[in-house]
C-alpha positions as CSV (number, residue, x, y, z in Angstrom):
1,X,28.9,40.1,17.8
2,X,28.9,43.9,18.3
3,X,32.2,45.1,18.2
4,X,33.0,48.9,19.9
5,X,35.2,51.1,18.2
6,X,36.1,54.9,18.2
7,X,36.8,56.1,14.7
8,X,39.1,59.8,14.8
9,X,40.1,59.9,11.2
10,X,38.9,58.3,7.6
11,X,39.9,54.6,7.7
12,X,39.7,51.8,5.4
13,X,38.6,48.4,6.7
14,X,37.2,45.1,5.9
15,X,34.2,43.5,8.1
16,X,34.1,39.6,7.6
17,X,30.7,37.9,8.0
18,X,30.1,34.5,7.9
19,X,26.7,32.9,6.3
20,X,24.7,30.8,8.8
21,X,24.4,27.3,8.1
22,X,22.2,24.9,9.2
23,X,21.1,21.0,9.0
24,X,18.1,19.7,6.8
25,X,17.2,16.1,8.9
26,X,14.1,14.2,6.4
27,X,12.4,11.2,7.6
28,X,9.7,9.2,6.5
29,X,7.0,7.0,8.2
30,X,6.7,4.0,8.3
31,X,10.4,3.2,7.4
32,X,11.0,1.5,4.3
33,X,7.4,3.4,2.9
34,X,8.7,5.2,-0.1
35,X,12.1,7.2,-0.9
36,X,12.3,10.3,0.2
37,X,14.7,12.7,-1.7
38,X,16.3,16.7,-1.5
39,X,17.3,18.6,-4.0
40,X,19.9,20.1,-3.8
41,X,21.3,16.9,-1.3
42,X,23.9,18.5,1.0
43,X,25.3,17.9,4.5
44,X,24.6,22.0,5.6
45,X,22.7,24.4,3.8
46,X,23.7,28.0,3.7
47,X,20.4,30.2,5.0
48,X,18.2,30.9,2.3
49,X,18.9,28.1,0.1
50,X,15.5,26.8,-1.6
51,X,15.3,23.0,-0.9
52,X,12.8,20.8,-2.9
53,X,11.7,17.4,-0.8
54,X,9.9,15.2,-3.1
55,X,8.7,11.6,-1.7
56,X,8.0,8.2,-4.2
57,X,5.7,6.3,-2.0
58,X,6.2,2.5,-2.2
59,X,3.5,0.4,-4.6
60,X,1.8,-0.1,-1.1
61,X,1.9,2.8,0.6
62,X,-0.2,6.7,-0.2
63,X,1.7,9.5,0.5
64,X,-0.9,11.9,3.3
65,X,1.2,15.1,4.4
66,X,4.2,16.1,6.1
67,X,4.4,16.6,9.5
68,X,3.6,20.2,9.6
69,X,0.3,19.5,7.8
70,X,1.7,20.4,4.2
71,X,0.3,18.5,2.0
72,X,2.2,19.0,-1.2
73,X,4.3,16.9,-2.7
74,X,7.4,17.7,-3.7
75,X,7.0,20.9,-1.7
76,X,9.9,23.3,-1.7
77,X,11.3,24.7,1.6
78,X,13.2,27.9,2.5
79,X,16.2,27.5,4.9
80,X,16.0,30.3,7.2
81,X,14.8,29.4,10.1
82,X,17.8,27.3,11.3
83,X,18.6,23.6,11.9
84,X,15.0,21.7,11.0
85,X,13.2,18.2,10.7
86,X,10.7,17.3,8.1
87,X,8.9,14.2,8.3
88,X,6.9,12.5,5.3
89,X,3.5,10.4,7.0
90,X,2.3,7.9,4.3
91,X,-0.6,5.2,4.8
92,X,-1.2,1.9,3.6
93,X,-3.5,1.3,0.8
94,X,-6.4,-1.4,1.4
95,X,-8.0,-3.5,-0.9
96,X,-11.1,-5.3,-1.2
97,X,-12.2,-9.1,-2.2
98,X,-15.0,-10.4,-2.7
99,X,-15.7,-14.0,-3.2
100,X,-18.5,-15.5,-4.5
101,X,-20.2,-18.6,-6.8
102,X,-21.9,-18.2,-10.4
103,X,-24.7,-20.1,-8.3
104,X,-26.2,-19.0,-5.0
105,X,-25.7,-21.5,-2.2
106,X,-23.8,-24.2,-4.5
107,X,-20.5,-24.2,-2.7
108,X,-19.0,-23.3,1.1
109,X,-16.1,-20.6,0.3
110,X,-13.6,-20.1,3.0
111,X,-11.4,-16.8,3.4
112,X,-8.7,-16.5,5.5
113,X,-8.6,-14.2,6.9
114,X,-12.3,-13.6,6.9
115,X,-12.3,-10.0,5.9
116,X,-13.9,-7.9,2.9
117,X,-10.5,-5.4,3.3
118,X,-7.1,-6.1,3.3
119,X,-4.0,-4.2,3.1
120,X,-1.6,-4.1,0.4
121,X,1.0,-6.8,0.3
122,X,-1.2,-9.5,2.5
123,X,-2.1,-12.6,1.9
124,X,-6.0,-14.0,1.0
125,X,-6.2,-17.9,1.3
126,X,-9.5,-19.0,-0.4
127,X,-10.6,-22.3,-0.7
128,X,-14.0,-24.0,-1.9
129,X,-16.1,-26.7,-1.2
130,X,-18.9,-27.9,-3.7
131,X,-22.6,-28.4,-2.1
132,X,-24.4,-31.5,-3.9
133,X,-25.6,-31.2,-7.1
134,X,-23.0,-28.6,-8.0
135,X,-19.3,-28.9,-9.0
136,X,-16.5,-26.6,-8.9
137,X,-15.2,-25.7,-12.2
138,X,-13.0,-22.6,-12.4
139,X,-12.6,-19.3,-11.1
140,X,-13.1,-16.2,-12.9
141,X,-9.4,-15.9,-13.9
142,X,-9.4,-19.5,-15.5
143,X,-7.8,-21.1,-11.9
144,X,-8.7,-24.2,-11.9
145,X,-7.2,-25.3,-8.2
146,X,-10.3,-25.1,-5.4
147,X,-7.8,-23.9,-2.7
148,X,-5.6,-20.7,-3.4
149,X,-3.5,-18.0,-2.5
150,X,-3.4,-14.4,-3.9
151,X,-1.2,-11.2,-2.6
152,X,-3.7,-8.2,-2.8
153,X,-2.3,-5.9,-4.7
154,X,-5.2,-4.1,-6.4
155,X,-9.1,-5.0,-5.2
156,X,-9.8,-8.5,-6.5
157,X,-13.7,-10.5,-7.4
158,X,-13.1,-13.9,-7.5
159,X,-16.2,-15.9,-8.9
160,X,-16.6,-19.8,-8.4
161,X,-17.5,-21.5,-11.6
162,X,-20.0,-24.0,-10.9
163,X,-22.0,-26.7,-13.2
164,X,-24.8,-28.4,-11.8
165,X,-24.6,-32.1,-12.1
166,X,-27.9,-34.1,-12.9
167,X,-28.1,-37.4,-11.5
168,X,-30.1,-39.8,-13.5
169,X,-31.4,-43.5,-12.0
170,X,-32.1,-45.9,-14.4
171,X,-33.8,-49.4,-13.7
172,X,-31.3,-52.2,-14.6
173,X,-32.9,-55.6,-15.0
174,X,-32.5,-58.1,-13.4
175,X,-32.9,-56.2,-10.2
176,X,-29.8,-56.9,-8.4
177,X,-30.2,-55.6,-5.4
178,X,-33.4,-56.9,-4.3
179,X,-34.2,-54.4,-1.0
180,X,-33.9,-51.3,-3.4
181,X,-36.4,-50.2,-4.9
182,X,-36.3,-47.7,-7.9
């Protein structure tokens, strides 16, 4: 605010300025994806204070960029360019399983749902059903139960245990049943 003023002789005076301050708004996406902290934390910053935004994804979630493209993280920011937003993007991580027997074609494996990839935090029902001469065993991880359910949390191989069962048919005398013939 220019202020006019005709000066005739030597004066003393005092000019009073006041520092600009401004509002830092952070946000993060999805909500509930990470923590997302400043340092320092304050309501207003004075311009030119040096901000540091750092983000701590959640076990689920990869942090990508910020919303201006930046993809550093912490980043450090200038204040200077008035009141601002800064949004950190993160994205899920996805996980494989794969299910399988120690035997081709000795069992019927169900997956629900029926897909290779899933994201962090769901849920994979698998459940198995033997195919003559073969019997379940185990999985892999020493789980015994044929039907389970796992939260993906890293990429999982699951491997059907299977023992093949020999059926042997031995003549017992007297023949009993007389319309079978062995």
């Amino acid at each position: 605010n220019p202020i006019g003023f005709r000066i005739k002789d030597n004066i003393n005076g005092t000019a009073y300025f006041r520092i600009k301050k401004f509002t830092l708004t952070t946000l993060i996406d999805p909500i509930g994806s990470g923590v997302l902290t400043r340092s320092p934390d304050k309501q207003e910053y004075d311009c030119g204070d040096v901000v540091t935004l750092s983000v701590a994804p959640d076990k689920c979630y990869n942090f990508v960029k910020w919303d201006d493209g930046v993809t550093s993280n912490p980043r450090t920011i200038t204040m200077d360019k008035g009141s601002v937003t800064y949004k950190a993007m993160l994205i899920k991580k996805n996980y494989t399983a794969q299910v399988s027997t120690d035997y081709s074609n000795s069992a019927i494996i169900t997956k629900l749902p029926n897909r290779d990839t899933l994201a962090c935090g769901d849920t994979l029902k698998i459940s198995l059903t033997d195919k003559c001469p073969y019997s379940f065993i185990k999985w892999n991880d020493n789980i015994n139960t044929r039907s389970r359910s796992v939260i993906m949390d890293t990429n999982k191989v699951f491997v059907a245990k299977m023992a093949k069962v020999n059926f042997d048919v031995v003549k017992s005398e007297p023949n009993i049943f007389p319309n079978i013939v062995v």
